[in-house]
C-alpha positions, 0 to 999 in steps of 0.5 A: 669913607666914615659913615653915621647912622642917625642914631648916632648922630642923635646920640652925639648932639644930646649933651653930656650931663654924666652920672646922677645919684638918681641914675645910681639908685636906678642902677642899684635897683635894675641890678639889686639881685646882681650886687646882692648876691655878691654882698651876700657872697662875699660877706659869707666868705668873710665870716667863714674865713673870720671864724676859721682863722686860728686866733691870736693872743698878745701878751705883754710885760713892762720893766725899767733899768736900773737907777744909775749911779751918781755921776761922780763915782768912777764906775758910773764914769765908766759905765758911760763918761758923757752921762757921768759928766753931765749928771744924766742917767737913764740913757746908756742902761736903756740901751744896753738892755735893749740890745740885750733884748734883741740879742741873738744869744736872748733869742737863740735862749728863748728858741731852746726853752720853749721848743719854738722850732717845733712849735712853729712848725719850721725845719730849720732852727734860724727860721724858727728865730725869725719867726719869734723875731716877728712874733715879739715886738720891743718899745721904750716909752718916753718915761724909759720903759721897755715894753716886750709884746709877744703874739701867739697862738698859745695865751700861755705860752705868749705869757711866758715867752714874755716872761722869758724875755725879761728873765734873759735880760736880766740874766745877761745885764747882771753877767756883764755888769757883774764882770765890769764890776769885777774889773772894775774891783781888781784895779781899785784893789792894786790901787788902794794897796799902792795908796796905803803904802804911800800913806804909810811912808808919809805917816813915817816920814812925819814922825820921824821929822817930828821926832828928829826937828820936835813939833813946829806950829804952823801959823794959820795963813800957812794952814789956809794955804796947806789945806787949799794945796791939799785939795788941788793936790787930792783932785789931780790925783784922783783925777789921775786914778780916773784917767787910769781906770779909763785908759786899762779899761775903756782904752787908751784910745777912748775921747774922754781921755783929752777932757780928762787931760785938759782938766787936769792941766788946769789944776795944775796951773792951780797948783803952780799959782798956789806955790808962786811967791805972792810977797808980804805987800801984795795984799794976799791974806796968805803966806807965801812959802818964801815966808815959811821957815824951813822946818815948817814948810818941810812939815807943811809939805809932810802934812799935806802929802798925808792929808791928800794921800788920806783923801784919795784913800778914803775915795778909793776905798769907797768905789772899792767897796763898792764894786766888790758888792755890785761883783756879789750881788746876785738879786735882779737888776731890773725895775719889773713893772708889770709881769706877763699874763696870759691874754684872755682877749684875742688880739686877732682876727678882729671879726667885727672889722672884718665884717664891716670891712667886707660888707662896705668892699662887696657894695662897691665891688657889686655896684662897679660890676652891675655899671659893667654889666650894663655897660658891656652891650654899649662897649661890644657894640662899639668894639664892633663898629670900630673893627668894621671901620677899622676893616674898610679903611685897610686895603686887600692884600690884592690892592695893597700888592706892587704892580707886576713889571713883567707883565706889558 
């Protein structure tokens, strides 16, 4: 049977208005020694760890890619077809340095100069790594600027590991393009060779057909159309050097192969509608090469096979040149923006944050054990009335034991 006090049963019929901010104030003020020592408490644990923690410093430097070639020569194609497509530059230069950035032979470099696994304090040298990995810290802005932060005890040190970054970087960017370029120089050098020795068998084939037939003057509608043949006849085949140069270097397998291809099929149905006989009632301002006699078409046929052959020649010789002296150069490839410095600011700990921020946990953490401090009475007394009530309504081990049968 559940029995009440009249206490209880006054506490129970008063109504519950729950906490006010007068009783807060009451409570702060009944406990104010309680919560001010832990403020005070806590507030010097703070400090002293604030001003014991060992500093530190950020450095940090800036830096940009190189400016992209233009997107009709062959090594911008190379170096990355979407871009040399669309005209667009930036993206794949970005890239590559990035992930030469966060190399492990950069980090690996980095480790070695400067000493880190010692420095550190690491025993083994992978964990010196992940240590300088969570030390640096790399972000591309949206203007496509790499941005190296380096955090350590050491402002010196962190200035020059920065540095250091950018350094490596620009060292393993200029060994790879230095090696396509290479590549790059050793297929166009066979490929201006082979061209010259056409060019030159053209030259002799003209002279002697000029010498053996004397000179035909070909009319201007049949030079209009020798020029416009020539050109078609130039982009194929400088077409054909792309999809050369793609399939030795980027390999056969690679996606531009078949835009390359599909581009070249239609210059070629350019081609075949350039060589159709067109007729003289037909309203076409040209020629057709029906029309032609055959002495000049013959010469035709000579003169834009040296016109066409002239064309790639000159192409060639240019991306030749120019790979030749990306294969010399030895000067830095990156844009540095800003070098590292050494910090004079610390980055961390931030003390006055720290001290507001312990100052406002201590108030709440002293106010919540002032509430339990005063609460603890009311809960003991409550822990023992149910424990009371809970022992009266179990039953004794004698009452709740079975009846014994052999006992009549």
């Amino acid at each position: 049977m559940n029995t009440y006090s009249p206490t209880d049963r006054a506490a129970s019929s008063r109504p519950d208005d729950g906490w006010h901010i007068a009783d807060l104030f009451a409570l702060v003020w009944r406990q104010r020694i309680l919560i001010g020592g832990t403020v005070v408490l806590v507030a010097a644990i703070a400090l002293i760890a604030a001003f014991t923690i060992t500093p530190r410093y950020t450095a940090r430097a800036t830096f940009m890619s190189p400016p992209e070639e233009g997107g009709g020569s062959i090594s911008a194609y190379l170096r990355n077809p979407l871009n040399a497509v669309l005209k667009r530059g930036g993206g794949a230069s970005v890239d590559r340095l990035v992930s030469f950035l966060n190399s492990e032979t950069t980090l690996r470099l980095i480790v070695e100069r400067f000493n880190l696994q010692q420095h550190y304090e690491q025993r083994f040298f992978t964990y010196a790594i992940k240590a300088l990995e969570s030390a640096t810290t790399s972000v591309v802005t949206a203007e496509g600027i790499i941005v190296v932060t380096v955090t350590d005890r050491d402002p010196v040190l962190a200035a020059e590991i920065a540095n250091a970054y950018v350094d490596i970087t620009d060292s393993l960017y200029r060994e790879a393009e230095t090696r396509h370029a290479g590549q790059l120089r050793r297929f166009l050098e066979a490929r201006v060779q082979e061209n010259r020795d056409e060019l030159t068998q053209g030259e002799a084939e003209a002279r002697d057909f000029a010498l053996c037939h004397g000179v035909v003057s070909l009319p201007d509608q049949v030079t209009a159309l020798v020029d416009q043949m020539a050109e078609v006849e130039g982009e194929i085949r400088a077409l054909d050097v792309k999809i050369g140069a793609t399939r030795q270097i980027l390999g056969p397998d690679h996606y531009t192969l078949r835009e390359m291809t599909i581009e070249r099929e239609q210059l070629l149905q350019q081609r075949n509608s350039l060589t159709q006989s067109r007729g003289r009632d037909s309203g076409d301002p040209l020629l057709s090469f029906r029309d032609v006699p055959e002495l000049a078409l013959e010469y035709a046929r000579l003169d834009r096979k040296i016109k066409m052959l002239s064309l790639v020649q000159q192409l060639l010789v240019q991306e030749y040149e120019m790979a030749r002296l990306d294969e010399l150069r030895t000067v830095s490839w990156l844009t540095r923006v800003d070098r590292a410095t050494p910090p004079e600011i610390r980055s961390w700990p931030r003390r006055g944050r720290i001290v507001i921020l312990s100052g406002v946990v201590s108030v709440v953490w002293g106010v919540l054990l002032a509430m339990f401090v005063e609460a603890w009475p009311g809960m003991k007394k409550r822990f023992a009335l149910s424990y009371t009530r809970f022992s009266r309504r179990s039953p004794s081990p004698q009452e709740s034991a079975p009846p014994d049968r052999g006992a009549r």
